[in-house]
C-alpha distance (Angstrom), angle and dihedral (degrees) to the residues before:
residue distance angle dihedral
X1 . . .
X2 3.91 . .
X3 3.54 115.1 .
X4 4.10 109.0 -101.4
X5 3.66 123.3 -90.9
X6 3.88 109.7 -114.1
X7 3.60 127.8 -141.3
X8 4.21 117.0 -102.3
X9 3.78 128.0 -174.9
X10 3.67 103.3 -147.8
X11 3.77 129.7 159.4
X12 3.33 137.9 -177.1
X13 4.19 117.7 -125.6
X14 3.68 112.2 -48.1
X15 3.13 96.4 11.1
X16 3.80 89.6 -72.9
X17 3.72 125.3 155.4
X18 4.08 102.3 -110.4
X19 3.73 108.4 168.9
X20 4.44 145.1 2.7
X21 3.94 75.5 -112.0
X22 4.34 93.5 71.8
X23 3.32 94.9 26.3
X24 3.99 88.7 68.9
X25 3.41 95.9 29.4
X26 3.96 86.6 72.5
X27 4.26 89.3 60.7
X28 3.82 103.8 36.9
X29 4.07 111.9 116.8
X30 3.50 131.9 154.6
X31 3.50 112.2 -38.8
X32 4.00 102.4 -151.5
X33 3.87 99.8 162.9
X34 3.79 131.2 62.1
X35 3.44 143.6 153.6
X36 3.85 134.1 -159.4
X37 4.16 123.1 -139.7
X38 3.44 133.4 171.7
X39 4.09 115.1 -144.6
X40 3.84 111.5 -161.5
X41 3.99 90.9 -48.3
X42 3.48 100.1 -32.4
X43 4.21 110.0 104.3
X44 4.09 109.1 -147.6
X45 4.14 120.7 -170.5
X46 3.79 107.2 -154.9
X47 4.08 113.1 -155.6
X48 3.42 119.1 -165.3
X49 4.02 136.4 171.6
X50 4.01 100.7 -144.6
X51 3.77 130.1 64.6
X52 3.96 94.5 -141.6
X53 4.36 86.0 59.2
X54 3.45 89.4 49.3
X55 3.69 90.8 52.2
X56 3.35 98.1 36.1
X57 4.37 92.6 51.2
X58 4.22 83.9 45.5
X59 3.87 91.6 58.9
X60 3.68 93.5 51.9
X61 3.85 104.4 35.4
X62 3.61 89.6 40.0
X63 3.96 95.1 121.6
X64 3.90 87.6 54.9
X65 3.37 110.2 55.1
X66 3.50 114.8 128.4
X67 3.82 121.8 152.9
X68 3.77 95.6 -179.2
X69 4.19 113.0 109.9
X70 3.73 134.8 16.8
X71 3.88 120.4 -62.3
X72 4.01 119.9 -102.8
X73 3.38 85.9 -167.9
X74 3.77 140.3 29.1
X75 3.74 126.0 -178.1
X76 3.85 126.3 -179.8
X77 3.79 125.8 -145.5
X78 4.06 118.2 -159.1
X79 3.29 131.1 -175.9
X80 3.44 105.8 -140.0
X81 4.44 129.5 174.1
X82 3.87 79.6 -176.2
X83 3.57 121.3 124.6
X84 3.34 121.4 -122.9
X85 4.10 122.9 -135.1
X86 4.04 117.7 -101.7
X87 4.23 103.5 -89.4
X88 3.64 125.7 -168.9
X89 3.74 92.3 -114.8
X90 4.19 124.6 -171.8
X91 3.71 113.0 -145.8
X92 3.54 112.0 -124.9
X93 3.93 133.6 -145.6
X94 4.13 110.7 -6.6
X95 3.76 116.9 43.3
X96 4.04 122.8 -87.1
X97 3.39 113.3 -43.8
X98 3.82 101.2 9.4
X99 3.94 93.5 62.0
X100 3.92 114.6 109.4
X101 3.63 92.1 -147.5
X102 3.48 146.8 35.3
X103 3.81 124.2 -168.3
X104 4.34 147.5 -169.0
X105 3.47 119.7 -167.0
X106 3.71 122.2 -145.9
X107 3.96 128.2 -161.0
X108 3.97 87.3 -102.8
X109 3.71 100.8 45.2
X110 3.88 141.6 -45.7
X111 3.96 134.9 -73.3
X112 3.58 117.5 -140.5
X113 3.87 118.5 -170.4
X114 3.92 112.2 -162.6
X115 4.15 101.1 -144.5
X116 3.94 101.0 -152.2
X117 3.74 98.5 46.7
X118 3.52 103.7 24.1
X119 3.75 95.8 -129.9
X120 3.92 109.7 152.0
X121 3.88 111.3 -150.2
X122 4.26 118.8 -158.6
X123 3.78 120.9 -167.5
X124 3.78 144.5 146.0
X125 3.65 132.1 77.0
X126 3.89 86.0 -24.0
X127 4.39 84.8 61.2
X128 3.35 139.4 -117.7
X129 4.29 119.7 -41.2
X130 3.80 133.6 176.4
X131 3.76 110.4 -174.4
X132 3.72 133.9 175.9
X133 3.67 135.9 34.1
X134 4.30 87.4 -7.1
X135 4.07 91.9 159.4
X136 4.17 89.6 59.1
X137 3.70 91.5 51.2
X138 3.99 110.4 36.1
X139 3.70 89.3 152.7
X140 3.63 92.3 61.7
X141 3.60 91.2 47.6
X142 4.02 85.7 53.3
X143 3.80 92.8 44.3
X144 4.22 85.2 51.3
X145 4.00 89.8 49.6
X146 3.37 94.2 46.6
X147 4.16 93.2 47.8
X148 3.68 87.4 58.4
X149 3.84 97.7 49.3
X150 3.93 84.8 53.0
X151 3.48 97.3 43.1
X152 3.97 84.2 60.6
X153 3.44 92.7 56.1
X154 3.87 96.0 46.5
X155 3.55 94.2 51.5
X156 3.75 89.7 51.7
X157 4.09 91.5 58.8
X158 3.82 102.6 -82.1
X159 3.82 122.6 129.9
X160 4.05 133.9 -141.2
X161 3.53 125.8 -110.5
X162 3.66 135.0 -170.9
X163 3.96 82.9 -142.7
X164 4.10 135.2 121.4
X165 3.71 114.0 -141.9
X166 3.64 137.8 -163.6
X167 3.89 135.4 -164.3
X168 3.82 146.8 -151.9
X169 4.00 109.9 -175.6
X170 3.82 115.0 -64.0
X171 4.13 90.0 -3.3
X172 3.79 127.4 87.6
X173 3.83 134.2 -174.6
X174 3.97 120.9 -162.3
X175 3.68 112.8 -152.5
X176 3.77 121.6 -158.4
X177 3.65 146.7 173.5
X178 3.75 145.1 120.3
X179 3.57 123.9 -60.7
X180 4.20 116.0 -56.8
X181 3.78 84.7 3.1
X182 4.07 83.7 126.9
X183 3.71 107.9 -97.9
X184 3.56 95.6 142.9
X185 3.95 94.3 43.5
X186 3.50 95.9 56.9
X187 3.79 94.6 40.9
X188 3.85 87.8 55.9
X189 4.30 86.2 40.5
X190 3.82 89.1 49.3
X191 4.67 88.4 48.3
X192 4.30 84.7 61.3
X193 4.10 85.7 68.2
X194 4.11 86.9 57.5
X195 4.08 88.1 -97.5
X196 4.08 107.1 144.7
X197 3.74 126.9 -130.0
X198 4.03 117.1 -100.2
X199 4.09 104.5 166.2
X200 3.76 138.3 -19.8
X201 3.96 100.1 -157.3
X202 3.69 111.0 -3.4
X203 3.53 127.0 54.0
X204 3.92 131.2 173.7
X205 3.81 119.7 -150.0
X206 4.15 119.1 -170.2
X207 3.27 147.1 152.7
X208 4.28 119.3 -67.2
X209 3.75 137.5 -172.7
X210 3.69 93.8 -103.9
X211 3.64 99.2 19.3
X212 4.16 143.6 -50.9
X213 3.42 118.9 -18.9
X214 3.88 127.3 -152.5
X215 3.89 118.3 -146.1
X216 3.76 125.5 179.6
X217 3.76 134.1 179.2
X218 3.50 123.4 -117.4
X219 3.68 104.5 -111.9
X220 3.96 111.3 136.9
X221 3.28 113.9 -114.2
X222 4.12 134.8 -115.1
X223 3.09 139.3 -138.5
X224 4.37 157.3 168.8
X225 3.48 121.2 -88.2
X226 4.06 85.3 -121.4
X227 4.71 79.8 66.7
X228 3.90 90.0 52.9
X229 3.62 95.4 46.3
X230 3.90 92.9 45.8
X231 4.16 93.7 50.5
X232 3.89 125.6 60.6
X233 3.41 96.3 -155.4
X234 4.13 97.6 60.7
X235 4.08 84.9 61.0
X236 3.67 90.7 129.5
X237 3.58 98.1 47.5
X238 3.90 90.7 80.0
X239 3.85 125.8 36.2
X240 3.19 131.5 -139.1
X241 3.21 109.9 -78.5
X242 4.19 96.9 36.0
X243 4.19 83.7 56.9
X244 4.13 88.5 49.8
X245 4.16 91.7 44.5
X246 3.73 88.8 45.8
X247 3.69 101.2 44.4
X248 3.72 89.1 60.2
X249 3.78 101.5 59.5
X250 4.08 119.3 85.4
X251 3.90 125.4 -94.3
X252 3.85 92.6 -102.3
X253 3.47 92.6 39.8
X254 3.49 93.2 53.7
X255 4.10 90.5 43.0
X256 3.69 92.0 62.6
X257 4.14 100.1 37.2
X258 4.17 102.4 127.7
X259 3.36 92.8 -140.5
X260 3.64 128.8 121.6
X261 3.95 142.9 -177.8
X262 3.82 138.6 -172.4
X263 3.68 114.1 -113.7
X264 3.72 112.7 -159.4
X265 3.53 111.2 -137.3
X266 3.80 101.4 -157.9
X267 3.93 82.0 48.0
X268 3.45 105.3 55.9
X269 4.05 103.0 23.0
X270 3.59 95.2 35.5
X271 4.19 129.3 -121.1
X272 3.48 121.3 -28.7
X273 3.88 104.5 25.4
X274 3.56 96.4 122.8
X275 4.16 119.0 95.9
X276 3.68 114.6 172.5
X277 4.12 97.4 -164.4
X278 3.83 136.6 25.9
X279 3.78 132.9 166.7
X280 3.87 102.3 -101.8
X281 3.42 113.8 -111.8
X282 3.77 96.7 175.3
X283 4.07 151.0 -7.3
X284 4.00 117.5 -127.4
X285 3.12 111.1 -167.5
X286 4.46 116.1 -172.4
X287 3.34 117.1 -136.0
X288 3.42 99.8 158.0
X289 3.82 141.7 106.1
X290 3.73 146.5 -156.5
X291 4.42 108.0 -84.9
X292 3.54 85.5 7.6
X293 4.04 86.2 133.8
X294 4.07 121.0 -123.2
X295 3.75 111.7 0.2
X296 3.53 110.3 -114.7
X297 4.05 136.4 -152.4
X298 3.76 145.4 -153.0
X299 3.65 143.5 160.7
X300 3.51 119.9 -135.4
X301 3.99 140.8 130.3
X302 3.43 139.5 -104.8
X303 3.51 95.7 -117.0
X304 3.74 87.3 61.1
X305 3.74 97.1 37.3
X306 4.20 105.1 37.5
X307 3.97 82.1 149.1
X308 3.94 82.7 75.1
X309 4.30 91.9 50.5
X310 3.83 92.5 83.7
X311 3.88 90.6 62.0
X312 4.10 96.3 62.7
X313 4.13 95.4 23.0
X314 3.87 113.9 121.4
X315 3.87 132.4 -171.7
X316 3.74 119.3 -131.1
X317 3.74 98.1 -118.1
X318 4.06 127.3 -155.9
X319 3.42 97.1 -71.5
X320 4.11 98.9 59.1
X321 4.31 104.1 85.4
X322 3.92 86.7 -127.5
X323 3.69 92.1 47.3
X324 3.32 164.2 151.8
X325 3.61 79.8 43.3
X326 4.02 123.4 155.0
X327 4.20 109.7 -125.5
X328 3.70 116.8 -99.8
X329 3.59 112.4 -136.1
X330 3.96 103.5 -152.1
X331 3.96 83.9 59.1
X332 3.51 97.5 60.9
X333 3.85 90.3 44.5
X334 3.68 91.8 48.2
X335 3.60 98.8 54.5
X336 3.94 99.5 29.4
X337 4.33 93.9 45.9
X338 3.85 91.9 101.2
X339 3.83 91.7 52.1
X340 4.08 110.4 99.2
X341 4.05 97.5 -130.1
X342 4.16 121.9 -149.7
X343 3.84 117.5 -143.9
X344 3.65 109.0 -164.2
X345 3.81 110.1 -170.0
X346 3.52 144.0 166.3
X347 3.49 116.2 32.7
X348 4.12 129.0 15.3
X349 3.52 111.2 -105.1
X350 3.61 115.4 159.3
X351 3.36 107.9 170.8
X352 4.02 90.1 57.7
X353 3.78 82.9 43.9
X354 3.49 92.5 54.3
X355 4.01 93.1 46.8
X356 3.79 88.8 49.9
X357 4.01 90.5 57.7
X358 3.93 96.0 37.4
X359 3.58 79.0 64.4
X360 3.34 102.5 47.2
X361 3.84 90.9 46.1
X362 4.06 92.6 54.5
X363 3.46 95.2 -119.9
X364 3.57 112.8 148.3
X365 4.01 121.0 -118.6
X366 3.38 116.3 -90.7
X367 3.75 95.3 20.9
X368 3.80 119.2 138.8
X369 3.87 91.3 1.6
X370 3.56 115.0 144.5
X371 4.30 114.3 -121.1
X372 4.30 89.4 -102.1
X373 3.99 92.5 45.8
């Protein structure tokens, strides 16, 4: 184990704030806990200061540990009751009070306060810092983590997408549209063939060896009530009583209900469902919607279609080193060009859907269906 971190006091002139690099410097302590994960092929080391963190980061990276190799990235996670010294922050994103966060950046990396939870969040050159009440906001913590990992890949030539993925061995599908288009649903469709989970909302495309290469994160995904109902194998997702309430409602009704939940992939598909990175085979994009008749199909590009690019662009928000940055179109088309893209239009039909990218992903028929499919 790596000798602890011990606590300085230094300040730039006058007592003035100078850099990310003393502002953590006045919080670091022994760091007694840590944990070691591996994200797609990118090897993380997670320090932390409390025992409940540790525990609490081991439950939900527990299908990523992996202590083997040197870490690309480390990020440390204290606990801290401390105040923190008045900062000229910027709100970011919404106007005034309404934005979630509010940042300062520093010649060695960026400060990023979060305004409802008071979590303060350090990274750049100087590393990768959660600070604050960490235990009360795990989730955070996990969002932070993950921003890292992608900001990694991004910096090595791979692009955002507002896209769900799914995988069977060597072969990836990306799976875009606009918001409650269904990406989820027909992820979660596509995992009763035997096809694993990759991402539910973000999805990183780059350059590989021997072609593109899909990466997700591994956030759980969630989803309507109308999704549970729809998919045997999310049966303990709802109880009784929620399944019942729900079943009564009307199609649309059910469509347009804003309300989600988390469905635990390990839970409800069983161990070893989760693939970070695939080849990608193919783009499906949904542009579909309920009693929109037959569900229709065709390949294309996007070089041929850039009409469909706003559907899987995503901003780099505050958290990315090059960002906030607004998406450039003619970089997604110039890296994504050679990828054949699916339109499915008219009306939703995931099953069909779901056939369509069994198909595409080699799995056999039948595979991975539950007995009542």
């Amino acid at each position: 184990m790596p000798a602890p971190v011990r606590r300085t006091e230094q300040m730039g002139m006058e007592g003035v704030l100078a850099s990310c690099r003393e502002l953590v410097a006045r919080y670091l302590e022994p760091l007694p806990f840590f944990l070691d994960i591996r994200l797609a092929d990118v090897r993380l080391t997670v320090r932390c200061n409390l025992k409940a963190l540790f525990v609490a980061l081991s439950r939900y990276y527990r299908e990523f540990l992996d202590a083997a190799g040197v870490a690309d990235l480390e990020i440390v996670v204290i606990e801290t009751g401390a105040s923190f010294p008045a900062l000229p922050f910027a709100p970011k994103g919404a106007a005034g009070d309404a934005a979630k966060e509010e940042c300062l950046d520093f010649s060695d990396g960026r400060v990023v306060r979060k305004r409802r939870s008071g979590l303060w969040l350090v990274f750049g050159p100087v590393g990768g810092y959660a600070l604050g009440p960490c235990l009360e906001n795990v989730d955070q913590v996990v969002n932070f983590i993950h921003a890292r990992f992608m900001d990694r890949l991004v910096r090595a030539g791979a692009r955002l997408l507002h896209a769900a993925g799914v995988a069977a061995g060597s072969n990836g599908l990306a799976i875009a549209g606009f918001a409650g288009a269904g990406k989820s649903t027909l992820a979660l469709e596509i995992m009763r063939y035997g096809a694993c989970f990759v991402s539910n909302d973000r999805l990183l495309i780059g350059p590989g060896v021997q072609g593109l290469l899909v990466t997700g994160i591994p956030r759980m995904p969630r989803v309507n009530p109308g999704t549970v109902l729809s998919n045997d194998r999310l049966t303990a997702v709802l109880s009784e009583e929620e399944r019942a309430a729900y079943a009564r409602l009307a199609p649309d009704a059910l469509w347009h209900l804003e309300r989600k939940y988390d469905v635990a992939i390990h839970a409800c598909f069983g161990p070893g469902r989760v693939q970070l990175r695939a080849g990608l085979r193919a783009l499906v994009i949904l542009q579909w919607r309920p009693g929109g008749g037959a569900m229709q199909t065709e390949w294309t590009s996007l070089g041929r279609r850039p009409d469909l690019l706003p559907a899987l662009m995503k901003d780099l928000g505050v958290f990315f080193d090059d960002g906030p940055r607004l998406a450039n179109a003619s970089d997604y088309v110039s890296l994504l060009e050679p990828c054949p893209v699916l339109v499915c239009s008219g009306g939703t039909d995931f099953k069909r859907a779901a056939t369509l990218c069994r198909d595409l992903l080699d799995l056999p028929a039948g595979a991975g269906e539950s007995p009542a499919s």
